[in-house]
TORKOL-4160 file (C-alpha; in steps of 0.2 Angstrom, whole numbers, padded with zeros to 4 digits, m for minus):
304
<pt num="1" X="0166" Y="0289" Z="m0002"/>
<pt num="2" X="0150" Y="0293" Z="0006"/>
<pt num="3" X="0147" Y="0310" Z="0010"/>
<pt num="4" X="0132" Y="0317" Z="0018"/>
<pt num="5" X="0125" Y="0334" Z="0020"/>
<pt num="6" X="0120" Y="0335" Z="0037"/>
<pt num="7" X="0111" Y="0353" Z="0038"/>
<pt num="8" X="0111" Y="0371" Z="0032"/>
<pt num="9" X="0115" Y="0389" Z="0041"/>
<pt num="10" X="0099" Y="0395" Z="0048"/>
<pt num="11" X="0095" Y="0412" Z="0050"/>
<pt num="12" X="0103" Y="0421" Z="0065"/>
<pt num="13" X="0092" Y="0430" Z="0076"/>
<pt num="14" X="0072" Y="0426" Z="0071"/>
<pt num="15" X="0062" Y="0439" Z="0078"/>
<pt num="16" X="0055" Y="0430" Z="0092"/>
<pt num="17" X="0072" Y="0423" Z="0099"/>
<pt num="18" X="0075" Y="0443" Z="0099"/>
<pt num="19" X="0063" Y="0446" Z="0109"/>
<pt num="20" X="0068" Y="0435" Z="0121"/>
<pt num="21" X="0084" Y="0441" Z="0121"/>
<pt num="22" X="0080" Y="0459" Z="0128"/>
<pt num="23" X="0067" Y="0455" Z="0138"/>
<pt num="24" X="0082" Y="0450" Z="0150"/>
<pt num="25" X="0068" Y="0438" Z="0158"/>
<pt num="26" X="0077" Y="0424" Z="0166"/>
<pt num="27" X="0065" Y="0409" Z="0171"/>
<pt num="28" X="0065" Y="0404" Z="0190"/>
<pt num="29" X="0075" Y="0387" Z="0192"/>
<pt num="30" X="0060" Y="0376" Z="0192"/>
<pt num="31" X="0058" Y="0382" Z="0172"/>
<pt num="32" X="0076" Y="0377" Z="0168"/>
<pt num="33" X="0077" Y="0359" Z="0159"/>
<pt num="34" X="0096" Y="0362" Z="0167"/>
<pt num="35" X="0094" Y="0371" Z="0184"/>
<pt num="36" X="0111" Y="0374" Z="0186"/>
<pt num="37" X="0127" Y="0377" Z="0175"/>
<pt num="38" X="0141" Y="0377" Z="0186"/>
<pt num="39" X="0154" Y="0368" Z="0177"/>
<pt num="40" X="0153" Y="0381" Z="0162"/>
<pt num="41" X="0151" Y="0395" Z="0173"/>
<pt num="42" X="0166" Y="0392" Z="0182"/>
<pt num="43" X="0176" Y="0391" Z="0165"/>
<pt num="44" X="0167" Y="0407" Z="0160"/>
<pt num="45" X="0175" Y="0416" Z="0176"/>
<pt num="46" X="0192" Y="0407" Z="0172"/>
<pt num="47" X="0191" Y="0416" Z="0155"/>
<pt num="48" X="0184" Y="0404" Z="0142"/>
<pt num="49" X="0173" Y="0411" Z="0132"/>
<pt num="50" X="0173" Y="0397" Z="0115"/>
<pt num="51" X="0165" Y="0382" Z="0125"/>
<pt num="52" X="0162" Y="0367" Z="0114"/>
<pt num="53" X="0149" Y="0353" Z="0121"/>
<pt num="54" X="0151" Y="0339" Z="0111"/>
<pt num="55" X="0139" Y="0324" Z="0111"/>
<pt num="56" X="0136" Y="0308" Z="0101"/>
<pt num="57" X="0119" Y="0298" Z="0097"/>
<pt num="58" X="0116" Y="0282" Z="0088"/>
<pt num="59" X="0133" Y="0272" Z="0098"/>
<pt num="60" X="0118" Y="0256" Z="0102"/>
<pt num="61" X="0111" Y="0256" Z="0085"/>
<pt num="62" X="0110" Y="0240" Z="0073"/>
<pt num="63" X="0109" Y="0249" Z="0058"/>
<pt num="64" X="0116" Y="0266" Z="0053"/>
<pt num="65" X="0131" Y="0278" Z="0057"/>
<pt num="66" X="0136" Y="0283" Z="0075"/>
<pt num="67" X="0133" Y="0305" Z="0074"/>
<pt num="68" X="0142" Y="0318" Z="0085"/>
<pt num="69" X="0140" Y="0337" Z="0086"/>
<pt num="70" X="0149" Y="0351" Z="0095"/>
<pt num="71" X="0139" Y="0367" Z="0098"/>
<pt num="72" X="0148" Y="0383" Z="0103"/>
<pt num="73" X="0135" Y="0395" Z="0112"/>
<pt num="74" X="0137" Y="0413" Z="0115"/>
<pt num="75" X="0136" Y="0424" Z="0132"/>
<pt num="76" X="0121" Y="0429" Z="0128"/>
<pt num="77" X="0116" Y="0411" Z="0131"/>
<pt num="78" X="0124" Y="0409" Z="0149"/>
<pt num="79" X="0117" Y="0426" Z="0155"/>
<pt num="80" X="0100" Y="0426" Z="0150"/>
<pt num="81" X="0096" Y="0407" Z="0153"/>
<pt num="82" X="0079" Y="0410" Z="0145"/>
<pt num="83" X="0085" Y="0409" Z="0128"/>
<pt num="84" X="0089" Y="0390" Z="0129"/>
<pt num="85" X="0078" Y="0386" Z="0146"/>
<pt num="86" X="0070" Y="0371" Z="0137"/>
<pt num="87" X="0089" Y="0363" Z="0131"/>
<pt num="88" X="0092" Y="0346" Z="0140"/>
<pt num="89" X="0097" Y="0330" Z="0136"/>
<pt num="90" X="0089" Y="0326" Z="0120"/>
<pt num="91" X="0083" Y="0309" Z="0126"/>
<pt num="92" X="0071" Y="0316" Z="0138"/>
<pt num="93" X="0064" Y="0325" Z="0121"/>
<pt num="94" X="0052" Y="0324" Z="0111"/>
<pt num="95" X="0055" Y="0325" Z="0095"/>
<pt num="96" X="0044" Y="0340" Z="0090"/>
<pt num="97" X="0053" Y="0347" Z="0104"/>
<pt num="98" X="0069" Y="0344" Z="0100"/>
<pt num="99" X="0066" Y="0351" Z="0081"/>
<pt num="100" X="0060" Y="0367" Z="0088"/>
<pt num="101" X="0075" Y="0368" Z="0099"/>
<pt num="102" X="0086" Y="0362" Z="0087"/>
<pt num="103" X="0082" Y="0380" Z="0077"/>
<pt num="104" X="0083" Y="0389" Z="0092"/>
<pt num="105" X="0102" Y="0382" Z="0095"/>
<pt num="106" X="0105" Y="0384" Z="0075"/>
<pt num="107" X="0101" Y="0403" Z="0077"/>
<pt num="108" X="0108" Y="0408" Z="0091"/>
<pt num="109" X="0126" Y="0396" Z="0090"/>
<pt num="110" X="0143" Y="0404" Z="0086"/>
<pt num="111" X="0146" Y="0390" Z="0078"/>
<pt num="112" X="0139" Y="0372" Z="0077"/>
<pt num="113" X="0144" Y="0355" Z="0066"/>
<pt num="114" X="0143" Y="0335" Z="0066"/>
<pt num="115" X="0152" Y="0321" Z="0061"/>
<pt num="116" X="0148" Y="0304" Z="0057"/>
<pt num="117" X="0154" Y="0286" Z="0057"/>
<pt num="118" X="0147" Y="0275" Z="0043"/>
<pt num="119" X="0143" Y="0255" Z="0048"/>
<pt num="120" X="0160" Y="0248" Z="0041"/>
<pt num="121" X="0168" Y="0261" Z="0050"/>
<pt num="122" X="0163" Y="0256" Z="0067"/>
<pt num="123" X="0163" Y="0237" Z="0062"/>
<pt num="124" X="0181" Y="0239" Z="0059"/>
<pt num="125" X="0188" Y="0253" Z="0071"/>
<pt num="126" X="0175" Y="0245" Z="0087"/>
<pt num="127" X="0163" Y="0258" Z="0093"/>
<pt num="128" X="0171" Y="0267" Z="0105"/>
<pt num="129" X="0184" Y="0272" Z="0092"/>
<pt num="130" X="0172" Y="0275" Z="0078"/>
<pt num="131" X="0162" Y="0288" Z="0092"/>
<pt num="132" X="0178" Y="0297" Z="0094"/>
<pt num="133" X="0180" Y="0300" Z="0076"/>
<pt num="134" X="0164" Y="0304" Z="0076"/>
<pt num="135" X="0167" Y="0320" Z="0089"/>
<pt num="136" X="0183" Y="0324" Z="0081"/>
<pt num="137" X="0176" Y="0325" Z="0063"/>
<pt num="138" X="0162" Y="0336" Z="0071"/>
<pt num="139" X="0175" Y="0348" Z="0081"/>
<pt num="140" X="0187" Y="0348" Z="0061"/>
<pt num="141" X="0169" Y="0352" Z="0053"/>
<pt num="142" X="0168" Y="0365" Z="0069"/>
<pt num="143" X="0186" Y="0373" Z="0064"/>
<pt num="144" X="0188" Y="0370" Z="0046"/>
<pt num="145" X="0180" Y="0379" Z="0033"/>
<pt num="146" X="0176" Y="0364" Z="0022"/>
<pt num="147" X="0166" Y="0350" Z="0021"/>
<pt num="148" X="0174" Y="0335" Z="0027"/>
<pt num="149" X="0182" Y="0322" Z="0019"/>
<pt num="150" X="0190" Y="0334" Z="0007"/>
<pt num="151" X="0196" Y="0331" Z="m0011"/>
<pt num="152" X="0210" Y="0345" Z="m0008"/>
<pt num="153" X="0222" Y="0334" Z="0004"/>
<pt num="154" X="0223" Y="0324" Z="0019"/>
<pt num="155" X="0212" Y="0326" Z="0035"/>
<pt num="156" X="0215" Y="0340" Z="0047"/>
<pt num="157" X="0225" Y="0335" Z="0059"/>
<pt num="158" X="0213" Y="0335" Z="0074"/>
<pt num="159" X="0204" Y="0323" Z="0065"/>
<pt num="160" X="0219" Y="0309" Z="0065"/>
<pt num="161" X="0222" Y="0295" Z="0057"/>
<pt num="162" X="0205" Y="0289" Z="0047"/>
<pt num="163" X="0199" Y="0276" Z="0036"/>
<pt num="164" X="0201" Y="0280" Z="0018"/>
<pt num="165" X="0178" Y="0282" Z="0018"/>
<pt num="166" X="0166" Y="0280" Z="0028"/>
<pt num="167" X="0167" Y="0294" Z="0040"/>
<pt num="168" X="0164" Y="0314" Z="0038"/>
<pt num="169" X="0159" Y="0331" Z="0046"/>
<pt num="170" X="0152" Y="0346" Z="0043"/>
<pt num="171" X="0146" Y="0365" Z="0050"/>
<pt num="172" X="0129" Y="0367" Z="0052"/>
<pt num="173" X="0125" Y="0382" Z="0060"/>
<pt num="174" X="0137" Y="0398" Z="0064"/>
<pt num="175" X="0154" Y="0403" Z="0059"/>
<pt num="176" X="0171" Y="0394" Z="0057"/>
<pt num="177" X="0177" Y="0396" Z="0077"/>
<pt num="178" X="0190" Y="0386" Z="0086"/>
<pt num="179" X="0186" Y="0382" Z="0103"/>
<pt num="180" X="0196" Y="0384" Z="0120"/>
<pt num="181" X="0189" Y="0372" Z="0129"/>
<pt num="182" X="0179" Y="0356" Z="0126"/>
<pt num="183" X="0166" Y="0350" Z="0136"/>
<pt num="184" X="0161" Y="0331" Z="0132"/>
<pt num="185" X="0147" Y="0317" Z="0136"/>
<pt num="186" X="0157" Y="0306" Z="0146"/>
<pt num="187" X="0169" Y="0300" Z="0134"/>
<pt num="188" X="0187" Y="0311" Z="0134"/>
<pt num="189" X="0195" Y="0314" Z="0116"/>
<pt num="190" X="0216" Y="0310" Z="0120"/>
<pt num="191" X="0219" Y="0312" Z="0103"/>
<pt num="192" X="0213" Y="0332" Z="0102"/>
<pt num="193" X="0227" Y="0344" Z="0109"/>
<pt num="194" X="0212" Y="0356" Z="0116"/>
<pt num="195" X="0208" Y="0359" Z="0137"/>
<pt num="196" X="0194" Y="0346" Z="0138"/>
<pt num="197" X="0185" Y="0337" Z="0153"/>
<pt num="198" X="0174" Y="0323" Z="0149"/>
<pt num="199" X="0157" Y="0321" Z="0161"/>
<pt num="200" X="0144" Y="0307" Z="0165"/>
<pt num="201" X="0128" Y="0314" Z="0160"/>
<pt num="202" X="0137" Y="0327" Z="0153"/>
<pt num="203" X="0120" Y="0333" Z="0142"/>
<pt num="204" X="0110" Y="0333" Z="0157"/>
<pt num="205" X="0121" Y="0347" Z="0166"/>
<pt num="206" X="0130" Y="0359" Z="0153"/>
<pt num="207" X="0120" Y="0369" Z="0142"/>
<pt num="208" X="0133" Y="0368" Z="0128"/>
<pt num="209" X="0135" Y="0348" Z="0127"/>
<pt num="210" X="0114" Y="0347" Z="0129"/>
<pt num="211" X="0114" Y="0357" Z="0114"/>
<pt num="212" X="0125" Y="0346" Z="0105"/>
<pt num="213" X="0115" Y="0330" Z="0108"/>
<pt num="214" X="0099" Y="0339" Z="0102"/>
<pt num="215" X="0109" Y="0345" Z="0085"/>
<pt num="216" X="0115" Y="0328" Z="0082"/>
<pt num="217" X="0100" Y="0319" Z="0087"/>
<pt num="218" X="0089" Y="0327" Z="0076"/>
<pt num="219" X="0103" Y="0326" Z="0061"/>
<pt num="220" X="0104" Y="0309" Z="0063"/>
<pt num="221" X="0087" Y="0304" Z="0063"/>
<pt num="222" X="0083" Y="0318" Z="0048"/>
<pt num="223" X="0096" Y="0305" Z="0040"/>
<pt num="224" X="0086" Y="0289" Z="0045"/>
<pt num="225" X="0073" Y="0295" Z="0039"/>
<pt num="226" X="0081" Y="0299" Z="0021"/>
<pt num="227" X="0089" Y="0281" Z="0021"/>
<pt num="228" X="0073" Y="0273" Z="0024"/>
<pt num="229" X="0067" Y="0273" Z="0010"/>
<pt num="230" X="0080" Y="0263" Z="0002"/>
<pt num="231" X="0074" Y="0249" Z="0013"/>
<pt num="232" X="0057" Y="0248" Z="0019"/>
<pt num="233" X="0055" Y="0231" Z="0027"/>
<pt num="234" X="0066" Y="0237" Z="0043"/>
<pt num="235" X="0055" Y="0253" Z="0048"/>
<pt num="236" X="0072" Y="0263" Z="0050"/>
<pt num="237" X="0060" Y="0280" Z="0049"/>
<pt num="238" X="0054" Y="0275" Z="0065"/>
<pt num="239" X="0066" Y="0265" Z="0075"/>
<pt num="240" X="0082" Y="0274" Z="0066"/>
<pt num="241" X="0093" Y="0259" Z="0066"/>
<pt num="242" X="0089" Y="0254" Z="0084"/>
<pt num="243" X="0082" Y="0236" Z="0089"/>
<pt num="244" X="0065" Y="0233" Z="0090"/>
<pt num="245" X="0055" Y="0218" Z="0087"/>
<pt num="246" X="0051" Y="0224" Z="0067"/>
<pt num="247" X="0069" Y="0228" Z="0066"/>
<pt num="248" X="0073" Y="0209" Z="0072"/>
<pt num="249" X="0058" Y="0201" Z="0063"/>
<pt num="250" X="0064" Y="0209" Z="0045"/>
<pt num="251" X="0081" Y="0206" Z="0050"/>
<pt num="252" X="0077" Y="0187" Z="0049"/>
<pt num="253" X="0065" Y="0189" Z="0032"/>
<pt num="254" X="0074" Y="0199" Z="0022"/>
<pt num="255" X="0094" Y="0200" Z="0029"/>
<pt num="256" X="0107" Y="0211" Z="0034"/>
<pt num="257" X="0107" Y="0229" Z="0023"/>
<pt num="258" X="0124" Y="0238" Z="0021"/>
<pt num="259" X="0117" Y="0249" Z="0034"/>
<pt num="260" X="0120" Y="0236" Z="0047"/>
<pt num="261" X="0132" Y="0234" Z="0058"/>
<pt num="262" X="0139" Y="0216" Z="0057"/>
<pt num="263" X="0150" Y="0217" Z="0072"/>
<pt num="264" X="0135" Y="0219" Z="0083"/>
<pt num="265" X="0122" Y="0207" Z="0089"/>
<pt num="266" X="0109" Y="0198" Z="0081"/>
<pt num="267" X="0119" Y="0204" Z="0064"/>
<pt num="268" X="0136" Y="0194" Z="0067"/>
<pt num="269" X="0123" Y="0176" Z="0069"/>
<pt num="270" X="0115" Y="0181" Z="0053"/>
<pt num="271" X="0132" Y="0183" Z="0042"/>
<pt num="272" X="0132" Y="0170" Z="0028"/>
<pt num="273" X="0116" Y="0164" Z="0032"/>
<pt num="274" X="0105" Y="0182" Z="0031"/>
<pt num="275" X="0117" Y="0192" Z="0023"/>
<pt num="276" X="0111" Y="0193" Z="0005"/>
<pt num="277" X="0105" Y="0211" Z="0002"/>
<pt num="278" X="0121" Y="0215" Z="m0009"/>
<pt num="279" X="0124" Y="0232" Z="m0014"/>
<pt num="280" X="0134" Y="0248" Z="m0008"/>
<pt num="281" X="0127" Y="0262" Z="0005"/>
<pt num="282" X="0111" Y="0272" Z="m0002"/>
<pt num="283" X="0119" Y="0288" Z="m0014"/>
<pt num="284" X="0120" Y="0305" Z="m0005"/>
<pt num="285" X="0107" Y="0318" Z="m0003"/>
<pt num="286" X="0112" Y="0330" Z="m0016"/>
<pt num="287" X="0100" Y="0341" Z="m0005"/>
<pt num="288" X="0106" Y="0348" Z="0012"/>
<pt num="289" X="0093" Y="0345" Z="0028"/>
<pt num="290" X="0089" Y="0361" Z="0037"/>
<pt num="291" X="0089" Y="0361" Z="0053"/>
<pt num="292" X="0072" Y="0363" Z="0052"/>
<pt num="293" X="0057" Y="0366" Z="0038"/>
<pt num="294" X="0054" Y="0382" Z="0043"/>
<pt num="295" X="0070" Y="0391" Z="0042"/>
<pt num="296" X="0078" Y="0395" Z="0026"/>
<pt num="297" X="0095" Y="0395" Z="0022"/>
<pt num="298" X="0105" Y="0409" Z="0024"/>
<pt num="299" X="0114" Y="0415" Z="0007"/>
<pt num="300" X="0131" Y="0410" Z="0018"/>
<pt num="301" X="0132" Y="0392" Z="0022"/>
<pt num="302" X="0145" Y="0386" Z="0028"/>
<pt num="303" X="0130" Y="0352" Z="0053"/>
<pt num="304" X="0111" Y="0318" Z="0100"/>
């Protein structure tokens, strides 16, 4: 089984995020990454108040899992709009930016987790499927109290039927929480008996799933990162498993890693004839990777 750690509880409420807070400034719309929030606002006056935005990254990849996060924010969020003013889609992010806000969400999020999809996974299950997995492995790791896969019986039942490995999810921020309502990018979740409405561009107007793609983006790439160095010729710290013309060049020099999705393009034209880099998927990281360097974990851990 490969199991990651994906991230560790930061510290709720950071002095400056508090002052923030009672400042009760809210920034004129022009300042807000997401001018408006209808959609969760008209949910919060139909009386849901555990929103989940869920988001995935890494689904056009050639080498490395497909991530997913679901990030459960408090009122305090909706109300005073300047806590989170900055949150947007996290492809229109730096990444400096999208660790800073990636701290901001960890501290101020009832509850936030991912989940993952490992290579094999989504070579056999086909993308889309491995991406829902992905989300619902993220929502389990959002309900559940334990890592996920677990050695103590069979998955939760939100999480459906699974391959045996290759898959997992985890808290990363918050407390345990169970969500009335799910807000998703674009792609609906059938399997999950919760409310749920899926949206086009989803992370570019709800707060909540605009958070989510920033927590799993900087999850995933933190995990690139780690896996680079198991295979330096394909520059995975700095493309993180997408194409690029290094990525293609060392794919043709040195073959196809375990990373590699073999059911995608160039990868599938290169098996039997690249494919000799034997070996299983890099160990785990004993280590947990915070959400960022500058937060330490809270003595109560529980993660675009």
């Amino acid at each position: 089984m490969t199991k990651r750690t994906g991230g560790e509880r930061p510290l709720v409420g950071r002095p400056s995020l508090v002052a923030r807070r009672s400042s009760g400034s809210v920034p004129q719309p022009g300042l807000l990454a997401i001018d408006c929030i209808e959609i969760e606002a008209s949910l919060r006056a139909a009386g849901r108040r555990l929103i989940a935005g869920v988001d995935e990254v890494g689904r056009g990849c050639w080498a490395g899992p497909v991530y997913a996060a679901a990030v459960v924010l408090p009122p305090d969020c909706y109300e005073d709009r300047a806590l989170l003013a900055e949150v947007t889609d996290s492809k229109l992010l730096s990444a400096a930016k999208r660790e800073r806000l990636a701290e901001q969400i960890g501290c101020l999020a009832v509850g936030a987790a991912i989940g993952w999809a490992e290579a094999p996974v989504i070579d056999q299950l086909g993308i889309v499927a491995a991406t829902r997995l992905a989300m619902r492995a993220a929502l389990a790791g959002l309900i559940h109290a334990a890592d996920l896969p677990g050695s103590a019986g069979p998955a939760p039942s939100i999480v459906g039927r699974v391959p045996e490995d290759g898959w997992g999810g985890r808290r990363v921020a918050g407390e345990r929480v169970e969500p009335d309502y799910l807000l998703i990018d674009a792609l609906p979740l059938p399997q999950v008996p919760l409310a749920q409405q899926a949206i086009v561009k989803g992370d570019r107007s709800c707060l909540c799933v605009a958070a989510a793609s920033i927590i799993a983006k900087v999850n995933r790439d933190a995990e690139m990162r780690r896996r680079a160095a198991h295979y330096p010729p394909y520059a995975l710290d700095d493309n993180k498993g997408y194409g690029t013309r290094r990525h293609a060049t060392a794919l043709h020099a040195a073959g196809i890693t375990p990373l590699h999705r073999r059911s995608f393009a160039p990868m599938k034209y290169l098996l039997g004839i690249r494919d000799h880099v034997a070996g299983a998927l890099p160990k785990p990281d004993s280590r947990a990777c915070p959400l960022s360097a500058s937060v330490e974990p809270s003595a109560s851990i529980a993660q675009s």
